[in-house]
C-alpha positions in Angstrom: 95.2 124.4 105.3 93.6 124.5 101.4 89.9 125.4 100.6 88.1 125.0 97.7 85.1 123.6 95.8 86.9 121.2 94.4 84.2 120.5 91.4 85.4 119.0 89.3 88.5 117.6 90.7 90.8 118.6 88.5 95.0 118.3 87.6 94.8 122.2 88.9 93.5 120.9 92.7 95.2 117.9 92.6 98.3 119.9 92.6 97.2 122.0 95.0 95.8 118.9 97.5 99.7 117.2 96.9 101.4 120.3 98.0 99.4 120.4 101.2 100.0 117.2 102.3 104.0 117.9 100.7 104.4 120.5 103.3 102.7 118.9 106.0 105.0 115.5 105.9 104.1 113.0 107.8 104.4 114.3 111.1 101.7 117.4 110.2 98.2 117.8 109.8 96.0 118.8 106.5 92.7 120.5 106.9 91.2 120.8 103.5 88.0 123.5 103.3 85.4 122.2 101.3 82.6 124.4 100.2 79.1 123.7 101.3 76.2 123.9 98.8 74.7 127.0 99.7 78.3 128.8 99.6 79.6 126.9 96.3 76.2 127.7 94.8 77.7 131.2 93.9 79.5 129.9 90.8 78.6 130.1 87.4 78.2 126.8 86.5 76.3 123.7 88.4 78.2 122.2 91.1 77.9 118.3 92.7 76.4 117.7 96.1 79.0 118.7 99.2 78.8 114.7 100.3 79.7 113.4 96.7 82.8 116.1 95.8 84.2 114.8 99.5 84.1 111.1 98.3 85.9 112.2 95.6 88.8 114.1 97.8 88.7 111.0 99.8 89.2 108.4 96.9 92.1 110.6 95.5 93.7 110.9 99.0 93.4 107.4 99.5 95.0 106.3 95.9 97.8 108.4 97.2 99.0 107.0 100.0 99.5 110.3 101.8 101.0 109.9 105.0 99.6 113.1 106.8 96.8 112.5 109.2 93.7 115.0 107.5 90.4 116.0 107.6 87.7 117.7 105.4 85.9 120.8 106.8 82.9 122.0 105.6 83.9 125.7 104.3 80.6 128.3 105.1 82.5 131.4 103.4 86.3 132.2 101.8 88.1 131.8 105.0 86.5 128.9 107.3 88.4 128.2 110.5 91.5 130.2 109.2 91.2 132.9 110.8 91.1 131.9 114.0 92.3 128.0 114.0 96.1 127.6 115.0 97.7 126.5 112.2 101.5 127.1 110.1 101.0 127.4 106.2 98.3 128.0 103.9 98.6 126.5 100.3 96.6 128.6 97.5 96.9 129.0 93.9 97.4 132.2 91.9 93.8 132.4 91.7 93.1 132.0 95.3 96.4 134.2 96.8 94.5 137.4 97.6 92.4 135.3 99.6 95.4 134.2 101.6 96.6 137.7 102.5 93.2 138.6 103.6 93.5 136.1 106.0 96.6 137.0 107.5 95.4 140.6 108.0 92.6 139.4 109.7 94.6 137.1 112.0 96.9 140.7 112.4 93.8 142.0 113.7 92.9 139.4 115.9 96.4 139.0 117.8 97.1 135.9 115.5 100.0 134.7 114.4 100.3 135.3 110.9 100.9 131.6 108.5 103.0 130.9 105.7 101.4 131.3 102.1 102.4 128.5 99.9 101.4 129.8 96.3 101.4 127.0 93.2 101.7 127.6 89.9 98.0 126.7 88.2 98.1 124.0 86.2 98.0 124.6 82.3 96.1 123.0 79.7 96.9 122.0 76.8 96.2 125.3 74.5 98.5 127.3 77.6 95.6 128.8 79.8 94.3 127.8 83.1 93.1 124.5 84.5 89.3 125.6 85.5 86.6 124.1 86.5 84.5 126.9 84.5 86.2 125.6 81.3 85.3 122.1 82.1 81.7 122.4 82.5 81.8 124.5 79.5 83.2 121.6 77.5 85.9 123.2 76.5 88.8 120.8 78.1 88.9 117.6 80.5 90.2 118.0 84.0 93.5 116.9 82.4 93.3 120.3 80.4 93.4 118.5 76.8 91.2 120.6 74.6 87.7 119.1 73.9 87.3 121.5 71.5 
């Protein structure tokens, strides 16, 4: 599993999306949380309609040629179907780890078997800070992280 609003789709998720599908292989499964509208509408900056940031997970999926069988779920709040789906790893970023160990706790609680966090390493840009979508819609880099600025 990986969640996120993915807006825009950045070096930062990409990484994140590859990892998935690296741990998965071929004979796995990816489900990749996507946040609806109302629940990505708690960021700071605008965000893209739900229907076109999937065609965009879709197109860069595709382009890749990952062999994993997927599927996009819509994401209501931070831990969708984790909690109680049965699944084997999680992949998050630094950003996104303490969401990851919530979820474990709360699959504790349940009777649930806990899943393996895979954390990456976000993605720097050029000037040696964070990948962001924040930082993009501020102009400030692309989503390659060279500095606009």
């Amino acid at each position: 599993m990986v969640g996120g609003t993915f807006d825009p789709l950045h070096d930062g998720h990409k990484r994140l999306i590859s990892r998935s599908f690296e741990i998965a292989g071929p004979d796995g499964y990816v489900v990749i949380g996507l946040t609806t509208d109302s629940f990505a509408s708690r960021k700071i900056h605008p965000i893209r309609a739900f229907e076109n940031r999937r065609a965009d997970l879709v197109a860069y999926i595709a382009k890749n040629g990952y062999r994993s069988p997927w599927q996009v779920e819509p994401l209501q709040d931070r831990f969708g179907s984790a909690i109680d789906a049965d699944f084997d790893a999680i992949v998050v970023s630094e950003e996104t780890l303490p969401v990851a160990v919530e979820i474990n706790k709360h699959r504790k609680e349940k009777g649930k078997k806990k899943v393996d966090i895979h954390q990456i390493s976000c993605v720097l840009a050029e000037d040696g800070r964070w990948i962001s979508s924040t930082r993009i819609y501020k102009g400030e880099i692309d989503i390659h992280g060279h500095v606009l600025r």
